[in-house]
N, C-alpha and C positions, 0 to 999 in steps of 0.2 A: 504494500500500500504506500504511496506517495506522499508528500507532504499535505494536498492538497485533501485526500480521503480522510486522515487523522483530523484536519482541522473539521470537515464536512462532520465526522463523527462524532466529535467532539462540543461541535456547534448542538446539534439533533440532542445528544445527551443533555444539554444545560438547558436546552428547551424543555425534555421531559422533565427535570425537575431530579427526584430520588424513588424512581417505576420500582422500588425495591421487593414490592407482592406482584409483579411480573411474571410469566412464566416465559422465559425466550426459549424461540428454536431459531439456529442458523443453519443455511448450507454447511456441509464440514469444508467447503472451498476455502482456502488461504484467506481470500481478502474478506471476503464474507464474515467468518469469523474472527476474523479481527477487527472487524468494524463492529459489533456485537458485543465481542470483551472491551471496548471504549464507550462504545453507549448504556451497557448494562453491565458496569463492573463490579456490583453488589451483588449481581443475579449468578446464579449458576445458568450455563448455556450449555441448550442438547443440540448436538449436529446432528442431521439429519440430511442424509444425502440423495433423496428423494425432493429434496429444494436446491437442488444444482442448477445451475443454469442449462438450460436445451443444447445437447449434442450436434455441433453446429457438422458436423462428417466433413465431407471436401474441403469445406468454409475454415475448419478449424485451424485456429494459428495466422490466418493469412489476414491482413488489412486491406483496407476498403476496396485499396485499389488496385491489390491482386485479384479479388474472389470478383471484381466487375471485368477486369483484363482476361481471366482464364475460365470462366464461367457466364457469360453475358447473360445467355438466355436462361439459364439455370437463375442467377441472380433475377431476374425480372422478373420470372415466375414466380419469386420468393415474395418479392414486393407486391406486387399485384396481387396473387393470392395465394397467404402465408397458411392457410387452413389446408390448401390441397397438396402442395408440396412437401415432398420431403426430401429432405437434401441424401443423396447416394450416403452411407456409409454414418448416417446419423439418426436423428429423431423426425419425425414430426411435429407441430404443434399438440395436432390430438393424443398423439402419446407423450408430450410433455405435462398437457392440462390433464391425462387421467392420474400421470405419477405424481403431479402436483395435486391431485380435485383428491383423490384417494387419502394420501398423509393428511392434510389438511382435513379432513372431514376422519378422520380416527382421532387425532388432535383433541378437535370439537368434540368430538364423543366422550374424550376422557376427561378434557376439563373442562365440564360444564358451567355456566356461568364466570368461568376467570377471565384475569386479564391479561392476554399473551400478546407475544412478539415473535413477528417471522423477519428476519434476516436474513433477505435472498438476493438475488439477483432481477435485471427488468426483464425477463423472459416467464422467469414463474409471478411476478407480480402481475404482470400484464394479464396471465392464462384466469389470477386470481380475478383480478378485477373484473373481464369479460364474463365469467361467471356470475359475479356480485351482482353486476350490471344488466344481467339479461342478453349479455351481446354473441354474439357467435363469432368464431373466433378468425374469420374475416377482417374484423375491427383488431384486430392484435395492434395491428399499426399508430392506429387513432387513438390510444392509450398510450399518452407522452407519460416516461419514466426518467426525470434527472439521477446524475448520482447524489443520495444524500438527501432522497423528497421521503417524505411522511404522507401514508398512507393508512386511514382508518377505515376499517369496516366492523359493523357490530353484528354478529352472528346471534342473535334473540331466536329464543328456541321457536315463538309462538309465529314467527312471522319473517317474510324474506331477508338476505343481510340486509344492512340500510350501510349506504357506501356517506362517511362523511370528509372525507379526505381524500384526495385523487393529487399525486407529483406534488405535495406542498412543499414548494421551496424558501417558502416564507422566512423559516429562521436563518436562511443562507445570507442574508440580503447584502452582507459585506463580504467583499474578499477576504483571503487569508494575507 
């Protein structure tokens, strides 16, 4: 993680305050969990590698402006429509949102009424939110994710989530 991720986490932590009756999960990824032990360093944190970010296969490793040079029409497909594609050698979206829609909903089954934290990446955020939202996952795209946004959804057993936070970058508002 960079200078710039510590300060982002650090910034989200002094916003929350002291979440200390939190239940966090993070991806077990590097940066993921370390952004988790900065924002919840009271909490214990469970990894959970079922919140990794989407198996990106050919994509993986390469920057923008290799995977558009060596994959054109593969990449546009991706853009255009992220729900039908699946990139050679990786995931789909739909087998992301089940490995995400699955942990995520045993989660909720165990801790009924708490107050948890997921600490993922903007790939299973997105899959979350589309779900939350009613959207299908078409919309992957139209669900902006900065690094370092705050994202609430309230899982109330009686009635659908109710999404109150979507990319808030609000407490970022200065640089580092």
């Amino acid at each position: 993680m960079n200078d710039k991720g510590i300060w982002q986490a650090k910034k989200l932590a002094d916003r929350l305050g002291d979440p200390s009756s939190v239940k966090v999960y993070s991806s077990d990824l590097k940066r993921a969990y370390e952004t988790a032990e900065i924002i919840f360093k009271n909490n214990s944190i469970e990894k959970i590698a079922d919140f990794r970010e989407m198996n990106f296969g050919l994509f993986e490793g390469l920057k923008y402006e290799e995977i558009v040079g060596r994959y054109p029409k593969l990449y546009r497909d991706w853009v255009d429509n992220p729900e039908k594609v699946k990139i050679p050698n990786g995931e789909g979206l739909r087998d992301l949102r089940k490995r995400v829609k699955d942990k995520l909903a045993l989660i909720l089954f165990q801790q009924p009424g708490k107050t948890l934290a997921v600490v993922t990446h903007s790939g299973p955020i997105r899959v979350i939110l589309c779900d939350a939202l009613k959207l299908g996952l078409n919309m992957f795209w139209q669900i902006g994710q900065e690094t370092g946004a705050l994202n609430i959804i309230d899982y109330a057993k009686e009635s659908s989530p109710a999404v109150a936070k979507v990319n808030d970058i609000s407490g970022l508002s200065t640089e580092c």
